[in-house]
C-alpha positions as CSV (number, residue, x, y, z in Angstrom):
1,X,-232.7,-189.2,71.1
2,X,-231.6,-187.5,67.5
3,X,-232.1,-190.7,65.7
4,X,-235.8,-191.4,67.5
5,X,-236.8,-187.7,66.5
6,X,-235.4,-188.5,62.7
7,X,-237.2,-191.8,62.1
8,X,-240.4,-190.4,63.5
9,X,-240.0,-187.3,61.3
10,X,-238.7,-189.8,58.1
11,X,-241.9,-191.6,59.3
12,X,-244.3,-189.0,59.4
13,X,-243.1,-187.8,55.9
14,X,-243.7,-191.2,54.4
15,X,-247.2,-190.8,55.5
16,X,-247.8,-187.8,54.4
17,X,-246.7,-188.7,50.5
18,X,-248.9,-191.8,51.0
19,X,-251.8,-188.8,51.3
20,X,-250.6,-187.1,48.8
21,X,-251.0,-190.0,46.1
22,X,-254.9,-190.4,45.9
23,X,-254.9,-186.3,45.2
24,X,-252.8,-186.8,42.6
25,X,-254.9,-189.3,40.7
26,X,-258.3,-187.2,41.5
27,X,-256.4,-184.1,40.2
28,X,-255.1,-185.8,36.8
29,X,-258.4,-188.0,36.8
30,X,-260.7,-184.4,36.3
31,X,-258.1,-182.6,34.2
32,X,-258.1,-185.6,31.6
33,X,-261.7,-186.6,32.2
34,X,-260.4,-190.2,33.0
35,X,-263.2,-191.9,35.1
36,X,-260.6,-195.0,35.8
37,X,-258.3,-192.4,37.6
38,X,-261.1,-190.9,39.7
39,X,-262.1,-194.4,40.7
40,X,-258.6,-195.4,41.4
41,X,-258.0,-192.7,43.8
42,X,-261.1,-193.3,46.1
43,X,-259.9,-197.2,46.1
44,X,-256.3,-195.6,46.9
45,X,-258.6,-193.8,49.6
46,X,-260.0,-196.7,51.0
47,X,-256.5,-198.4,51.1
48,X,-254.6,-195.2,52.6
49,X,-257.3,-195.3,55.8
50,X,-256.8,-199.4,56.1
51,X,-252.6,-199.0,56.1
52,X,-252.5,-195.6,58.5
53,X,-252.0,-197.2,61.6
54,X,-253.4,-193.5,63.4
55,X,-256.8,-194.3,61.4
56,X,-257.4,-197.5,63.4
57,X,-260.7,-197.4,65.0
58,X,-261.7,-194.1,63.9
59,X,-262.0,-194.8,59.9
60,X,-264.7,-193.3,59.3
61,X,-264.1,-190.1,60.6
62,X,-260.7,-189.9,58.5
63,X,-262.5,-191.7,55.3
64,X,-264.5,-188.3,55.4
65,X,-261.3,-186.0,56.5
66,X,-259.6,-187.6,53.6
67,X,-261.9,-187.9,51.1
68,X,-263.4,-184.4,51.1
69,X,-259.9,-183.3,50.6
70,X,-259.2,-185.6,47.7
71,X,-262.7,-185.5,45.9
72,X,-262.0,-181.2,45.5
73,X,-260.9,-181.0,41.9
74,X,-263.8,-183.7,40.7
75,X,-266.2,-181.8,42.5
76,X,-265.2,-179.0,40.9
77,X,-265.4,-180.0,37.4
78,X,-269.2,-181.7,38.3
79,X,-269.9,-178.5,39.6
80,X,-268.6,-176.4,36.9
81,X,-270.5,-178.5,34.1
82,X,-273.7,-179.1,36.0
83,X,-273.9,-174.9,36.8
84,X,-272.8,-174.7,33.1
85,X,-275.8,-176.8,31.8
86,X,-278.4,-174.8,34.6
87,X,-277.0,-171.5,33.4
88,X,-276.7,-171.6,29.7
89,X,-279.1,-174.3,28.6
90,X,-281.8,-174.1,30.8
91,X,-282.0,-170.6,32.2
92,X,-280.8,-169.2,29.5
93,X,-279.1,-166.4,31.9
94,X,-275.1,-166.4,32.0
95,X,-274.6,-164.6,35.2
96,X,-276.5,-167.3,37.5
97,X,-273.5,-169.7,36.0
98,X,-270.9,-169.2,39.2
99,X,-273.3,-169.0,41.7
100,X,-275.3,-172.5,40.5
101,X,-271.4,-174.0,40.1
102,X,-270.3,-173.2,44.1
103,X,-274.0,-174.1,45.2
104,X,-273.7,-177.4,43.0
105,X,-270.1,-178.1,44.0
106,X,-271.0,-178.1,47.9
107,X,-274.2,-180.6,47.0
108,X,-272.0,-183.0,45.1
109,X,-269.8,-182.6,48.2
110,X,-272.4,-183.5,50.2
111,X,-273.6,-186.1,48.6
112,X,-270.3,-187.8,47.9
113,X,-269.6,-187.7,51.7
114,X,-272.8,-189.0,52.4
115,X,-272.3,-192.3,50.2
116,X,-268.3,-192.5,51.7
117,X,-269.7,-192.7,55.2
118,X,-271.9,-195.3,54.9
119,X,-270.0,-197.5,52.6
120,X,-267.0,-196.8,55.0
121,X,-269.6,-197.7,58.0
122,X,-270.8,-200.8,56.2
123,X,-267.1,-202.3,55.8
124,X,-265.7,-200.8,59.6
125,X,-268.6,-201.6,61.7
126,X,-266.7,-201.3,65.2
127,X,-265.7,-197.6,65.6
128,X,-264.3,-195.2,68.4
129,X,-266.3,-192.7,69.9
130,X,-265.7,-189.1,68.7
131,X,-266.2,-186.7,71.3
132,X,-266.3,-183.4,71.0
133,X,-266.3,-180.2,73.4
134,X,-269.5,-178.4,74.4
């Protein structure tokens, strides 16, 4: 029983590095401004939700679990320059420049997710039902 409960856990962690990886490249991707590295982690994405034998039938649901958690530090940089440009160049007004970056961060967000579920739809058409709980 030891060695069943050490595989699953020596299992689990593989997965869990696998995850890791496409944060990684989004996270080094927005610090170095290196589109290939961005683009490489949503492939890496992609890939991750294909090999993860618990994301069978339900890709889509963890194409959007996944992504929104590995898209954070690019959304954050659009954000940040987008709400810089409204802010300082347009407006003229420094103060509006956080407020225009977090509402600007959760419309890239949006958006992003958007475009993720209906490529992910267009590629698995077949998909579990999700139910949830009244």
């Amino acid at each position: 029983m030891n060695k069943i409960n050490q595989s699953n856990k020596k299992f689990s962690n593989t997965w869990f590095l696998l995850t890791i990886i496409p944060a990684f490249f989004s996270t080094y991707g927005s610090i170095y401004r290196n589109i290939i590295l961005i683009l490489s982690s949503i492939i890496m994405t992609f890939l991750l939700v294909i090999i993860i034998p618990f994301c069978r039938k339900r890709e889509n649901l963890w194409m959007f679990l996944f992504h929104a958690f590995i898209s954070i530090p690019t959304n954050i940089l659009l954000a940040k320059n987008i709400g810089y440009y409204y802010a300082y160049e347009i407006l003229e007004f420094k103060v509006f420049f956080v407020p225009f970056s977090i509402f600007f961060f959760f419309v890239v967000l949006s958006i992003e997710e958007v475009i993720i579920s209906i490529i992910t739809r267009a590629i698995w058409r077949k998909q579990k039902r999700t139910l949830l709980p009244d």
